[in-house]
N, C-alpha and C positions, 0 to 999 in steps of 0.2 A: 486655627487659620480661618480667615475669610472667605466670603466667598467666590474673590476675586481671585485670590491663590489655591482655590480649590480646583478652578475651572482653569488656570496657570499649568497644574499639575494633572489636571486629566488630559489636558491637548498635549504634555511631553512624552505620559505614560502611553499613550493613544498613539504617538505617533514611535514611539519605541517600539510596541506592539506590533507595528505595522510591518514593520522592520525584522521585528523577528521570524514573524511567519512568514514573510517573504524569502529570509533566509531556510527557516526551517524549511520551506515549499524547493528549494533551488540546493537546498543539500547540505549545506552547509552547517545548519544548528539539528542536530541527531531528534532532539524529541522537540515537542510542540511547545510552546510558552504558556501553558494551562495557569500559570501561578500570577502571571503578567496580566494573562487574560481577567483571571477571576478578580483581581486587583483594581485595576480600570472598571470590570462590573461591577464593583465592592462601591467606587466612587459614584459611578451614576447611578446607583440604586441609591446613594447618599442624598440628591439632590431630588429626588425623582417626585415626589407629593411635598416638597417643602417651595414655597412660592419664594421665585427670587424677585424682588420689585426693578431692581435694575434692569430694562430692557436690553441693553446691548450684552450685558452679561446672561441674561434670559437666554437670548439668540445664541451665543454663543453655545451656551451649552446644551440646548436644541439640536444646533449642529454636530456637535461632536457626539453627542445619542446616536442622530442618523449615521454618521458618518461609523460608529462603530455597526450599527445595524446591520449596515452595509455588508463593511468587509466583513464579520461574521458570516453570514451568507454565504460571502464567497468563498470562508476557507471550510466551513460546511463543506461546498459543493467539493472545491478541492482536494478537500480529506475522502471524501467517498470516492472520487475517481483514482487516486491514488490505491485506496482499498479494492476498486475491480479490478485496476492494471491497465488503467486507459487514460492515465494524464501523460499529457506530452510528454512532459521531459524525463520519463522514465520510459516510454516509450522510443524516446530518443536515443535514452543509453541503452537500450536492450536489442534494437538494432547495430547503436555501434559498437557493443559485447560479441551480438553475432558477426557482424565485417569481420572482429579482430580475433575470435573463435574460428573462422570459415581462410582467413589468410595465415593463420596458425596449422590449419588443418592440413592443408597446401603441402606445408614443409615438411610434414609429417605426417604422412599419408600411412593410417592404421589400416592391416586387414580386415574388411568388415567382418563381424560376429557371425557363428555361425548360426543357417536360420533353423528354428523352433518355433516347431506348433503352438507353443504354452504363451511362447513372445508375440507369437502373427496373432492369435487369438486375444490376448490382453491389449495388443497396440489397436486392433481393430474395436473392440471394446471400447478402447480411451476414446477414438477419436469420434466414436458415435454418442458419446458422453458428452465430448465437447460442442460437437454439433449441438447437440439436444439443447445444450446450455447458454447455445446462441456465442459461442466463445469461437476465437480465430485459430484454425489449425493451420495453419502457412507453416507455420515454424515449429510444427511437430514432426518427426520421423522416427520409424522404425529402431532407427541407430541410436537416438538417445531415451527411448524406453528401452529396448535393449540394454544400453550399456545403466539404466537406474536399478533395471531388475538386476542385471549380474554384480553393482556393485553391494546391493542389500542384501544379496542373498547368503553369503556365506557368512555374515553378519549377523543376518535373522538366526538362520541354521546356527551358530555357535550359541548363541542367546537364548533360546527355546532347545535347546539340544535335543533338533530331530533330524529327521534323514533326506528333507524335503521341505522345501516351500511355495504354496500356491499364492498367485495374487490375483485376484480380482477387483474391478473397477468399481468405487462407489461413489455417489453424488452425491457431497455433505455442501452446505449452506451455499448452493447453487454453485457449486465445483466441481468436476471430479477429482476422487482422488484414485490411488493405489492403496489397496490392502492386502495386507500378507494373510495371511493361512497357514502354519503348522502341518506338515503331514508327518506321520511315523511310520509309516506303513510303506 
């Protein structure tokens, strides 16, 4: 091909691209377009130290360099807020999981669990984890550590076949988490 239908076929693949991560960003496409991606980079690293004399085809694919530069960047930036849990629109759904979790709850109104030292003690733990970690605890409660630890537990306990299990709070790659503990005794 030429390299009129080269720079033809990086502004379709470029602008399909765009499109997927858009989707991919909005929910729709599960994984990222990494093959798309690298494919569109495959082409402008084709052109990238070879001199085109044509001016307007020069420009052209000038542009569509920046213009991938661009949105790169931005689905960088995107990916990684996605990865702390502060892009919008997941933020959006996790509020509207909780509405529809909290009008579910309503209907079905559980006796709360009963309270334990081991749970006030690990919940208090988490939530000064969180804090430490500069993370939002609004939407932490007692009620659902509670109900994480009593659903692992008897889970742990069958798996490790012991009589007991402790958890305590750890901070792995600026999170916390929950870990279990075995006791036998």
């Amino acid at each position: 091909m030429g390299v009129a239908e080269d720079i033809a076929k990086l502004e379709l693949d470029l602008r399909e691209l765009v499109i997927k991560y858009e989707q991919y960003f909005f929910g729709i496409e599960k994984r990222e377009p990494l093959r798309l991606l690298d494919s569109v980079e495959r082409a402008v690293r084709r052109y990238q130290n070879v001199s085109i004399p044509n001016t307007s085809q020069r420009f052209k694919y000038d542009s569509l360099v920046a213009t991938l530069s661009v949105h790169k960047q931005k689905w960088t930036r995107t990916n990684r807020l996605i990865e702390e849990g502060k892009f919008q629109r997941d933020r959006f759904r996790m509020s509207l999981h909780q509405a529809e979790s909290a009008a579910k709850g309503d209907k079905t109104k559980a006796p709360p669990p009963p309270h334990d030292n081991q749970i006030d003690t690990v919940f208090q733990q988490y939530l000064n984890a969180r804090l430490a970690c500069n993370l939002p605890v609004d939407n932490i409660s007692r009620e659902k550590v509670a109900e994480a630890i009593n659903r692992q537990k008897p889970v742990l306990m069958q798996k490790y076949g012991c009589r007991d299990v402790d958890f305590v709070v750890v901070i792995e790659s600026g999170k916390p988490t929950l870990k279990a503990r075995p006791k036998n005794s």
